[in-house]
The first five atom37 places (N, CA, C, CB, O) and aatype in JSON, in Angstrom:
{
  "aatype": [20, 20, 20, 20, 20, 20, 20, 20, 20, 20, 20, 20, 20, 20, 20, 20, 20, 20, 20, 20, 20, 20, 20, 20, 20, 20, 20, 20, 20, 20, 20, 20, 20, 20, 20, 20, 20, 20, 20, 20, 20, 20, 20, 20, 20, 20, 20, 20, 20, 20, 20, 20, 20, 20, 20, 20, 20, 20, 20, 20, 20, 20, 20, 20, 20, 20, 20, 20, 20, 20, 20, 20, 20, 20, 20, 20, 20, 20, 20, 20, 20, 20, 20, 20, 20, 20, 20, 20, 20, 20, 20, 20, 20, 20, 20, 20, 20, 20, 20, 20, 20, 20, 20, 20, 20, 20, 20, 20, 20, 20, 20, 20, 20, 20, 20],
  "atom_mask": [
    [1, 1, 1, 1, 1],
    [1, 1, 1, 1, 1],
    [1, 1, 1, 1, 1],
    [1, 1, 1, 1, 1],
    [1, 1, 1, 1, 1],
    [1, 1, 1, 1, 1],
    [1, 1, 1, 1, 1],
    [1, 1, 1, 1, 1],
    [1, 1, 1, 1, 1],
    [1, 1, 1, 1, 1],
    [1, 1, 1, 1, 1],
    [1, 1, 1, 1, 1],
    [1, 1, 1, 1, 1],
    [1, 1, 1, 1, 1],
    [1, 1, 1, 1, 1],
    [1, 1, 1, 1, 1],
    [1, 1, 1, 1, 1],
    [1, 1, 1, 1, 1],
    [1, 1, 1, 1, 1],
    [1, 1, 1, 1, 1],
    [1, 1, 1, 1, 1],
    [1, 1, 1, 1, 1],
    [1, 1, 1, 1, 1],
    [1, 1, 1, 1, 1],
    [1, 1, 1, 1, 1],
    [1, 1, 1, 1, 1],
    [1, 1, 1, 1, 1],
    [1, 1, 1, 1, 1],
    [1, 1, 1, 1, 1],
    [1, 1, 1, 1, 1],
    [1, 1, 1, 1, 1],
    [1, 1, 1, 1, 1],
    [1, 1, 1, 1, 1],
    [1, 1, 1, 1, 1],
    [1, 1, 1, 1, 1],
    [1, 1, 1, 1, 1],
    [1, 1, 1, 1, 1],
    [1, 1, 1, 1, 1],
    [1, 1, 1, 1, 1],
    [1, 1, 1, 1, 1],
    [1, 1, 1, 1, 1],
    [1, 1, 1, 1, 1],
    [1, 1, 1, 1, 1],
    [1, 1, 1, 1, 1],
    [1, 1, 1, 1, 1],
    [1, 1, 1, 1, 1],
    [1, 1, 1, 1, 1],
    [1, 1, 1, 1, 1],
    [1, 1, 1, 1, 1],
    [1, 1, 1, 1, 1],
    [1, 1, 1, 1, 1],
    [1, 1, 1, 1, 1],
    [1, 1, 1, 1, 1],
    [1, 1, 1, 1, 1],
    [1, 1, 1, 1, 1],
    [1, 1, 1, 1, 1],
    [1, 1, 1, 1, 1],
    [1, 1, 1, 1, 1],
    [1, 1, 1, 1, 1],
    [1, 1, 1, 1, 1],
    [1, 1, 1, 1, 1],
    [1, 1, 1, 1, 1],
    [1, 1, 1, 1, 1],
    [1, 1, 1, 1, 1],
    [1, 1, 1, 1, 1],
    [1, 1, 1, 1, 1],
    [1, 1, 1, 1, 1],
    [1, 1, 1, 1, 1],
    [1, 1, 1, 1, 1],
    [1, 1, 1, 1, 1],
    [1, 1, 1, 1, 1],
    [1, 1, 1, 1, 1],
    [1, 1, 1, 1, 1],
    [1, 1, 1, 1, 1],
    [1, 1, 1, 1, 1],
    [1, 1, 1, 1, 1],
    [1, 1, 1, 1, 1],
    [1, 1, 1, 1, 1],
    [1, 1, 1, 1, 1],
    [1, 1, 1, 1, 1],
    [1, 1, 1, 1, 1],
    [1, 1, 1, 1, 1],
    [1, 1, 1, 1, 1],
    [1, 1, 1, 1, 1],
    [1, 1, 1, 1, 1],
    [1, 1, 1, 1, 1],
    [1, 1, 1, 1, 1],
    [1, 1, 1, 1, 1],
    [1, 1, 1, 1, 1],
    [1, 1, 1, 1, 1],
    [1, 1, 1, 1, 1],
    [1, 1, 1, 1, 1],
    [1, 1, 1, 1, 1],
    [1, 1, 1, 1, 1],
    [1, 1, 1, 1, 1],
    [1, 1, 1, 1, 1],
    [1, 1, 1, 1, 1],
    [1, 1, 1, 1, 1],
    [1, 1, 1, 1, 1],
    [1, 1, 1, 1, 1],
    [1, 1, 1, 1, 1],
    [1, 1, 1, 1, 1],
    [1, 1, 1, 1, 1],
    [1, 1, 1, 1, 1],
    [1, 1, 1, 1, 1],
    [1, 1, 1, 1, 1],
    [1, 1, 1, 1, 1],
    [1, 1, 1, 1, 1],
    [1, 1, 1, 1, 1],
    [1, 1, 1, 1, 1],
    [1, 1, 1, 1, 1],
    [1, 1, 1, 1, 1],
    [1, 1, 1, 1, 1],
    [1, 1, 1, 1, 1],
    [1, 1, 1, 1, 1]
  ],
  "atom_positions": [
    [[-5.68, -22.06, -50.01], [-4.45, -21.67, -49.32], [-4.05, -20.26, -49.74], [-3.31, -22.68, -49.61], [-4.11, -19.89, -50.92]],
    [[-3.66, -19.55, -48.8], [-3.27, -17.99, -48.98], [-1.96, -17.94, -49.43], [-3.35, -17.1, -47.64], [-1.17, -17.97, -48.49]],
    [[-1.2, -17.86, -50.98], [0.02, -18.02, -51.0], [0.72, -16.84, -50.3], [0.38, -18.25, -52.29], [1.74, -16.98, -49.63]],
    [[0.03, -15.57, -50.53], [0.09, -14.27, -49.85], [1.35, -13.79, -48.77], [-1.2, -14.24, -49.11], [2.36, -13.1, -48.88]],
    [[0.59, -14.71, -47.48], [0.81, -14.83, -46.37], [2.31, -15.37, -46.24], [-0.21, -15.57, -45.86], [2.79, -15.28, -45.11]],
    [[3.26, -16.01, -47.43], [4.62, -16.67, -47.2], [5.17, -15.67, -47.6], [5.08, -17.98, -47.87], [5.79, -15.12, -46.69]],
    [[5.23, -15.14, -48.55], [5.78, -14.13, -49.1], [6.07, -12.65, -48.78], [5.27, -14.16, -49.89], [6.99, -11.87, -49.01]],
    [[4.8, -12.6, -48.11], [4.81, -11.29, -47.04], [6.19, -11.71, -45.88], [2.91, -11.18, -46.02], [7.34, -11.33, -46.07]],
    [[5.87, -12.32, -45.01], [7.0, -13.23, -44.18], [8.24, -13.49, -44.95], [6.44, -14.72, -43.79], [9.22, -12.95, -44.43]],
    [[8.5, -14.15, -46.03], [9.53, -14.15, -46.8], [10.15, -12.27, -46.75], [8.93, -14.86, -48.39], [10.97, -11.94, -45.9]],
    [[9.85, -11.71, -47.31], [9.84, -9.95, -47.93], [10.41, -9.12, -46.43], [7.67, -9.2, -48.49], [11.16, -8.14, -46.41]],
    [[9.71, -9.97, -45.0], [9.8, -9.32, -43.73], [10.92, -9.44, -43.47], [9.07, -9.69, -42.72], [11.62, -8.54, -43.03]],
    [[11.47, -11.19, -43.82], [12.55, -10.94, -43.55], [14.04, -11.0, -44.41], [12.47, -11.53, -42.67], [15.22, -11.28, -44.17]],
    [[13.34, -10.63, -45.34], [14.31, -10.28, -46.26], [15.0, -8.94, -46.37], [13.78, -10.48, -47.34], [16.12, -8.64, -46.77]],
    [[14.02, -8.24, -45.9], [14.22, -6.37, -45.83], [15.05, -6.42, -43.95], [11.85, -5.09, -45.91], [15.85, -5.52, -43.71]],
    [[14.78, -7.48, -42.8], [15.68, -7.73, -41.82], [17.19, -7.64, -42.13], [15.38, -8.94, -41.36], [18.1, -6.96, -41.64]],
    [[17.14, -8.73, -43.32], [18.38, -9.05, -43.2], [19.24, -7.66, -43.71], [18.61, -10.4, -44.01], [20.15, -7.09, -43.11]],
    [[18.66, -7.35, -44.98], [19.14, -6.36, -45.8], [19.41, -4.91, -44.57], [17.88, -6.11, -47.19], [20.27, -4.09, -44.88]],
    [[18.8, -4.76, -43.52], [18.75, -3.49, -42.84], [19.86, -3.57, -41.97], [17.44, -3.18, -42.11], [20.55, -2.6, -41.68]],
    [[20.15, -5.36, -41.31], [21.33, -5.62, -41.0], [22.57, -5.43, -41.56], [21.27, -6.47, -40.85], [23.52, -4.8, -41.09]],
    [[22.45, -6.42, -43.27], [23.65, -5.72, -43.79], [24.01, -4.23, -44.12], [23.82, -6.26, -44.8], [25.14, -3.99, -44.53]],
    [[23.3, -3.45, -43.99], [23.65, -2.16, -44.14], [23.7, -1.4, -42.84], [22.76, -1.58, -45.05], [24.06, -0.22, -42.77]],
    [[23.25, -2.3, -41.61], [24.6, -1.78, -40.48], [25.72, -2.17, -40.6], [24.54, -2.1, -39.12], [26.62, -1.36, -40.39]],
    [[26.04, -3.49, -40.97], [27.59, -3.78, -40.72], [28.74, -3.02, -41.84], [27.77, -5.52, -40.84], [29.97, -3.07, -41.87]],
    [[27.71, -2.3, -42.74], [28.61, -1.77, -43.93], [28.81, -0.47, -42.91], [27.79, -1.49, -45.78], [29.89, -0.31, -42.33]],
    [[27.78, 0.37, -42.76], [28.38, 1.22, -41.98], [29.33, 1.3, -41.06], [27.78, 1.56, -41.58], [30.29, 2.03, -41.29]],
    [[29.25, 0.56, -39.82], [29.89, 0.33, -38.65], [31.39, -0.08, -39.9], [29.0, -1.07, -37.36], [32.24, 0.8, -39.93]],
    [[31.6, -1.11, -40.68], [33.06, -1.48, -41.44], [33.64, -0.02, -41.58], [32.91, -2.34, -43.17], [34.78, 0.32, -41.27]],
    [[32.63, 0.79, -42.13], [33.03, 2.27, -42.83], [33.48, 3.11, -42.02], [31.98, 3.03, -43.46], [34.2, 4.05, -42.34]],
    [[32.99, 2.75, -40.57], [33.62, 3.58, -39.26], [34.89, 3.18, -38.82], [32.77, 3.46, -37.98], [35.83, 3.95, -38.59]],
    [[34.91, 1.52, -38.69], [36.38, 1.52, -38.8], [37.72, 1.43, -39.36], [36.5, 1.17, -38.49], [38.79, 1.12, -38.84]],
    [[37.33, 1.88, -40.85], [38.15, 2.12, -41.76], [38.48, 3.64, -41.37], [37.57, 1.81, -43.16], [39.64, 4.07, -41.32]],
    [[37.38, 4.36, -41.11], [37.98, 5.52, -41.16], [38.47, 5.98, -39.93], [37.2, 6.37, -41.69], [38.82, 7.15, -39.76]],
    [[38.54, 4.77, -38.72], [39.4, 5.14, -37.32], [40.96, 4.75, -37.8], [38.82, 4.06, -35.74], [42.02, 5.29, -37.48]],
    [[40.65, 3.36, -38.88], [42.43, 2.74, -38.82], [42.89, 3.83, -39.7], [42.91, 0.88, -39.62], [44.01, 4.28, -39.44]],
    [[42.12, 4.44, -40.87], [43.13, 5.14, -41.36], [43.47, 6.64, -41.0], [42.94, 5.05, -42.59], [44.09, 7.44, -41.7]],
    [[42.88, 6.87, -39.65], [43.05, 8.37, -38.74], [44.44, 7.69, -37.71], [41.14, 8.97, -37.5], [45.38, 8.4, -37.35]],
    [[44.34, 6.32, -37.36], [45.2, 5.89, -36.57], [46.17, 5.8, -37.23], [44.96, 4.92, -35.97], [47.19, 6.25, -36.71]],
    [[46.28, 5.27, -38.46], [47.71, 5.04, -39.08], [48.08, 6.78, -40.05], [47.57, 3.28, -40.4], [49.15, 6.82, -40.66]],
    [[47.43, 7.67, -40.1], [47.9, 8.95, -40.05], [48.87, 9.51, -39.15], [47.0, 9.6, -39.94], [49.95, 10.04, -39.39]],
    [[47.99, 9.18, -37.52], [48.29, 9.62, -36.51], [49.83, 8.89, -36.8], [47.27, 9.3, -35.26], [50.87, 9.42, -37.19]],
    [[49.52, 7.5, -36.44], [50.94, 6.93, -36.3], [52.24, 7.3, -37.04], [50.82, 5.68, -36.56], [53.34, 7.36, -36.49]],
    [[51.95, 7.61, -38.8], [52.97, 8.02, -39.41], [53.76, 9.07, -39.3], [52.72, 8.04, -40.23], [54.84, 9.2, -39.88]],
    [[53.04, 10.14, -38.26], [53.03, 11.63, -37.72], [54.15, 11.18, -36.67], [51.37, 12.37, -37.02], [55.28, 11.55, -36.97]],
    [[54.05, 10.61, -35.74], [54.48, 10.2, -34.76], [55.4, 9.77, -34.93], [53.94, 9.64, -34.22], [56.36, 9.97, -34.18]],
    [[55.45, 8.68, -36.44], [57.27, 8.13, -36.6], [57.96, 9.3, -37.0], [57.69, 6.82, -37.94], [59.11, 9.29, -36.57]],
    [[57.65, 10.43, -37.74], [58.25, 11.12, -38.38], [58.52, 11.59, -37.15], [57.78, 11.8, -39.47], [59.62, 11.16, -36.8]],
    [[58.08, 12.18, -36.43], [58.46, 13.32, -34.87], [59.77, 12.12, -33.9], [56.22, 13.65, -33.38], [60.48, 12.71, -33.08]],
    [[59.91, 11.03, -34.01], [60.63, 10.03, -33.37], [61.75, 10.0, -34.04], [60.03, 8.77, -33.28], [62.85, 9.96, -33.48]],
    [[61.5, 10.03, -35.84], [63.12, 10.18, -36.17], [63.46, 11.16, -36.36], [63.69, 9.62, -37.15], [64.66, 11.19, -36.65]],
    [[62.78, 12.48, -36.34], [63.54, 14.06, -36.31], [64.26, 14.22, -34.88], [62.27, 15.5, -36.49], [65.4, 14.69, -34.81]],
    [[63.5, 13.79, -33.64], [63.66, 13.96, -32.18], [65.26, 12.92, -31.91], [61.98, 13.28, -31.25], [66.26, 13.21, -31.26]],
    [[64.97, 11.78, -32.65], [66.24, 11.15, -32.49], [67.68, 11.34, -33.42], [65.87, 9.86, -32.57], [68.83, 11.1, -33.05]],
    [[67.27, 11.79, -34.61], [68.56, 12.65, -35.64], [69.15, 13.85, -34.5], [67.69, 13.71, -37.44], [70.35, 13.93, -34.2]],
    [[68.5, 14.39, -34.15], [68.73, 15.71, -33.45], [69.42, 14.88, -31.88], [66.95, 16.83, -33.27], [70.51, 15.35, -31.56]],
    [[69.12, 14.25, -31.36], [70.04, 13.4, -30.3], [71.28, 12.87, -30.17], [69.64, 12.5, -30.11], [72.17, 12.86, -29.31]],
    [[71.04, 12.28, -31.68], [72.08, 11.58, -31.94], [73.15, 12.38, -31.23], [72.27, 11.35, -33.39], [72.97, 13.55, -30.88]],
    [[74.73, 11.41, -30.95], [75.73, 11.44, -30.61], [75.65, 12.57, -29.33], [76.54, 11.6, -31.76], [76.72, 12.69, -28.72]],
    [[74.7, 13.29, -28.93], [74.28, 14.12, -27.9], [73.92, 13.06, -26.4], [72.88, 15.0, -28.56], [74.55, 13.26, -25.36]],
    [[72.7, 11.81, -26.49], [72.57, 11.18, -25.8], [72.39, 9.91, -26.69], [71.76, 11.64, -24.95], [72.35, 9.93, -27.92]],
    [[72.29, 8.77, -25.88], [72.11, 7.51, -26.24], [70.43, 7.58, -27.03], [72.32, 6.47, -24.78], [69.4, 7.73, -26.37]],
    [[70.44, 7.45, -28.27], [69.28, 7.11, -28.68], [68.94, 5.58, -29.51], [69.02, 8.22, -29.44], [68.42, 5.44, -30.62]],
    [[69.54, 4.22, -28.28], [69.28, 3.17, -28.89], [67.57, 3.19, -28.34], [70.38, 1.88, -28.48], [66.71, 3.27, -29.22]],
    [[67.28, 3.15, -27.36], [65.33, 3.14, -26.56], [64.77, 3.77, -27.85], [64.81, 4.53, -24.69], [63.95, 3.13, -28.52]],
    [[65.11, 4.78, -28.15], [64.63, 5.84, -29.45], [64.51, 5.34, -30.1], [65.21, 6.8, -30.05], [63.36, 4.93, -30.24]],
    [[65.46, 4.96, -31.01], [65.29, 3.64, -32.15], [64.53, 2.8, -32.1], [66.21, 2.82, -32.32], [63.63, 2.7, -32.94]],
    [[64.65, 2.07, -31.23], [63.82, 0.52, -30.5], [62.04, 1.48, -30.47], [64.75, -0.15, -28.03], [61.03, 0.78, -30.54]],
    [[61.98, 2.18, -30.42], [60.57, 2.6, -30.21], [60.07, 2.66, -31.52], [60.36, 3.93, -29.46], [59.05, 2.06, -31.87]],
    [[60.84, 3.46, -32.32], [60.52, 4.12, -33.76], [60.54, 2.66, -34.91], [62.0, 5.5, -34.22], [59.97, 2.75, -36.0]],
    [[61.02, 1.78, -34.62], [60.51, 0.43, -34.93], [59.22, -0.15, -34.66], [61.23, -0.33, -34.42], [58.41, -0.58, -35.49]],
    [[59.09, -0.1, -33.11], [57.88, -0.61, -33.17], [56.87, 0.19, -33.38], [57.64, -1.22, -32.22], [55.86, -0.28, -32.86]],
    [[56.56, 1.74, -34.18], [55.59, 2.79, -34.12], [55.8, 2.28, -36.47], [56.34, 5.0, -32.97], [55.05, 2.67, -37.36]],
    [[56.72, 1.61, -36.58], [56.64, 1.11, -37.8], [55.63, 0.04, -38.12], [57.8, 0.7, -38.06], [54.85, -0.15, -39.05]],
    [[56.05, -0.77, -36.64], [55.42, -1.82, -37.1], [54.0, -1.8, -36.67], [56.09, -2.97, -36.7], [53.2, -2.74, -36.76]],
    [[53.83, -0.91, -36.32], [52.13, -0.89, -35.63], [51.88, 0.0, -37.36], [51.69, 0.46, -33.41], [51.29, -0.71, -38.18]],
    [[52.21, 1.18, -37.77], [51.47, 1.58, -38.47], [51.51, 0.37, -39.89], [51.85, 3.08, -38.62], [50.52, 0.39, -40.63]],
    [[52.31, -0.34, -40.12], [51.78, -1.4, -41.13], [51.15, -1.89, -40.82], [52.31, -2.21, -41.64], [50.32, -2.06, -41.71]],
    [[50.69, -2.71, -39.31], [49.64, -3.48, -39.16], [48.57, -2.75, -39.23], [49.65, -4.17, -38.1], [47.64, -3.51, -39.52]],
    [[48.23, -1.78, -39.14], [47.11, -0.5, -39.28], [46.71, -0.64, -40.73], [47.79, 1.22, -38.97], [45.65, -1.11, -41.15]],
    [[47.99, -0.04, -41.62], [47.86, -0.11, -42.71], [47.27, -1.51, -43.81], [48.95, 0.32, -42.83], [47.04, -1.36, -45.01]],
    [[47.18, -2.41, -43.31], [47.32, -3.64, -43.75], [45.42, -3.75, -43.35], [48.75, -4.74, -42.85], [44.51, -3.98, -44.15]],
    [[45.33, -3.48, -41.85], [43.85, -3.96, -41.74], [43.29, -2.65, -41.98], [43.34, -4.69, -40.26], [42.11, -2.72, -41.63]],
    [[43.55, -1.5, -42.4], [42.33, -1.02, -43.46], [42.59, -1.04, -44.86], [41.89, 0.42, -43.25], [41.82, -0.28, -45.46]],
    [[43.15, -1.45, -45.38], [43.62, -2.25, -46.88], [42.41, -3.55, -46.87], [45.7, -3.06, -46.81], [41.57, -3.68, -47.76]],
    [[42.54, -4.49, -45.63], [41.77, -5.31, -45.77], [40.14, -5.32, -45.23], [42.48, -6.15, -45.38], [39.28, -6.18, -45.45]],
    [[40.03, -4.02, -44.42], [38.71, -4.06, -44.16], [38.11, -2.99, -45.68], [38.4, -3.4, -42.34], [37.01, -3.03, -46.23]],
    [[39.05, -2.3, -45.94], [37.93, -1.67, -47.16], [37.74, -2.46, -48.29], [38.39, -0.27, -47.82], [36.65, -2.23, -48.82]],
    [[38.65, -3.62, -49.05], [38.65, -4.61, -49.72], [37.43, -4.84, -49.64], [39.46, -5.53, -49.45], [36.58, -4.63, -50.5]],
    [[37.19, -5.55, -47.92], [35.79, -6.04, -47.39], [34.71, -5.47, -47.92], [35.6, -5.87, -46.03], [33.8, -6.14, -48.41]],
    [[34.72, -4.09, -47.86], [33.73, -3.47, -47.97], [33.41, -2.77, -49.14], [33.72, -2.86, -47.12], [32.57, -1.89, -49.3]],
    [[34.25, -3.31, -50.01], [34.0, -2.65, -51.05], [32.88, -4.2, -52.08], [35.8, -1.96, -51.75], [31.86, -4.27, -52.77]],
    [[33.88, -5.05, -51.56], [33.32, -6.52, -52.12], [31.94, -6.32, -51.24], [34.45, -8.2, -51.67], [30.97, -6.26, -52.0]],
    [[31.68, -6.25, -50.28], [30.52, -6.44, -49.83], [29.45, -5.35, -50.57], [30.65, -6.36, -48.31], [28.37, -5.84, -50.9]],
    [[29.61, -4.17, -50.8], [28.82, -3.37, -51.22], [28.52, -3.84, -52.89], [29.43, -1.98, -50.9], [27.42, -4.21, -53.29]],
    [[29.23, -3.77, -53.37], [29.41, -4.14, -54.65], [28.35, -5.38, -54.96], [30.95, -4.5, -54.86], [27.5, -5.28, -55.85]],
    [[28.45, -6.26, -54.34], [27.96, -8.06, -54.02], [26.51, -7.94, -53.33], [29.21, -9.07, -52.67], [25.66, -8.76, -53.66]],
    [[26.29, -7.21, -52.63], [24.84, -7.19, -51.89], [23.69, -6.33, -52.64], [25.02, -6.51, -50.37], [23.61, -5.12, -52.45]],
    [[22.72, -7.08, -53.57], [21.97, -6.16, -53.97], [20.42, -6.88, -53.55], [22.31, -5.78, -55.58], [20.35, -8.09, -53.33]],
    [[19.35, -6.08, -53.47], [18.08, -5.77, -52.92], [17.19, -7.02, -53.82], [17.6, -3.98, -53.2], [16.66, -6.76, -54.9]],
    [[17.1, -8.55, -53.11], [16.49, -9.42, -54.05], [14.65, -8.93, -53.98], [16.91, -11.22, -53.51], [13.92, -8.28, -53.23]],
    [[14.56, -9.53, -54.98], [12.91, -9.33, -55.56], [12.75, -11.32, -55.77], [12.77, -8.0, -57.71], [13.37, -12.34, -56.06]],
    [[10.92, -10.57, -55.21], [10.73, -11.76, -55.28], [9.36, -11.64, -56.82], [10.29, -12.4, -53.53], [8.22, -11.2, -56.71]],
    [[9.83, -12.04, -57.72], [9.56, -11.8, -58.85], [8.83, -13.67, -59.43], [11.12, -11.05, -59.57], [7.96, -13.82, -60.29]],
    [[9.4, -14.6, -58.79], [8.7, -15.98, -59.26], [7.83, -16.9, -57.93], [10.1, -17.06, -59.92], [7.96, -17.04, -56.72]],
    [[6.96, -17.34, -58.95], [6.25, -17.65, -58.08], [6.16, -19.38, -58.13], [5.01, -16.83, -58.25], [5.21, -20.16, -58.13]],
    [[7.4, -19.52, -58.17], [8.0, -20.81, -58.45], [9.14, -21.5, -57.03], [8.9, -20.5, -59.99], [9.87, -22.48, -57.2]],
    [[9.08, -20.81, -55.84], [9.73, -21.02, -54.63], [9.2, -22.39, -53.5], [9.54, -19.6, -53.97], [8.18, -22.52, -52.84]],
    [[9.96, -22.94, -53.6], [9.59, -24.18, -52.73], [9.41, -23.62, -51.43], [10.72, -25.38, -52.68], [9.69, -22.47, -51.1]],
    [[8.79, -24.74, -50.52], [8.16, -24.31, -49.52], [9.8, -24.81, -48.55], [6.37, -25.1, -49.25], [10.05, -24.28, -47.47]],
    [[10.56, -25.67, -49.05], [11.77, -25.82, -48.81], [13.02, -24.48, -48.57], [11.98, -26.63, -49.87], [14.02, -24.61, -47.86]],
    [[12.75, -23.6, -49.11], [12.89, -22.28, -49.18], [13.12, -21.68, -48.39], [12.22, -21.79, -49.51], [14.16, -21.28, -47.88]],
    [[11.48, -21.46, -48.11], [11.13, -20.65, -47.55], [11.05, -21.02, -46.15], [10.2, -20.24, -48.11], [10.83, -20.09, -45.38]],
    [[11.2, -22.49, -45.51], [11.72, -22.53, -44.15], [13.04, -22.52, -43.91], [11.32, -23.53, -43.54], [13.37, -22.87, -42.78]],
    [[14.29, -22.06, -45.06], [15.37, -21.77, -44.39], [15.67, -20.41, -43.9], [16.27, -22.14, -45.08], [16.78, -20.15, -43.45]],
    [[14.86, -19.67, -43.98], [15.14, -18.28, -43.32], [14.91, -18.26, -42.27], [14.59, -17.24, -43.7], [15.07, -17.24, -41.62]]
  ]
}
């Protein structure tokens, strides 16, 4: 029997999986760095909403103004919150994923049909 031949197959798709996880780290890394361009953007935007509405004040009605500059709050925490939690992700994931070796030659054949 060629033990050879499992292991090669084992290794094929072991380096699969591994090429996978290091797309999804990337692609995570892309959208960390959209939420935290979005929640830049957004914090930019509250600030320009309450200078635009200080300066209104008692000039015109700025309750809509207000009511907006709330919800440009509450979007940039939810921003803030999911790239807090996608870089968490990705930091645990990077950290946690390292390059197995197949070093024993002690692997059930049980194993090696769960891949």
């Amino acid at each position: 029997m060629n033990w050879g031949q499992p292991w090669e197959e084992i290794n094929r798709k072991v380096d699969l999986i591994m090429n996978a996880q290091s797309d999804i780290n990337a692609a995570n890394t892309a959208i960390v760095a959209l939420l935290t361009d979005l929640a830049a953007q957004t914090a930019a935007i509250g600030v320009d909403l309450r200078d635009l509405s200080a300066k209104l004040s008692g000039v015109v009605d700025t309750n809509a103004l207000s009511a907006t500059v709330e919800k440009v709050q509450g979007v940039q925490s939810a921003l803030d919150d999911a790239v807090t939690s996608l870089t968490t992700e990705a930091t645990a994931t990077s950290t946690s994923t390292s390059t197995p070796t197949s070093t024993s030659t002690s692997t059930s054949t049980s194993t090696a049909a769960s891949f």
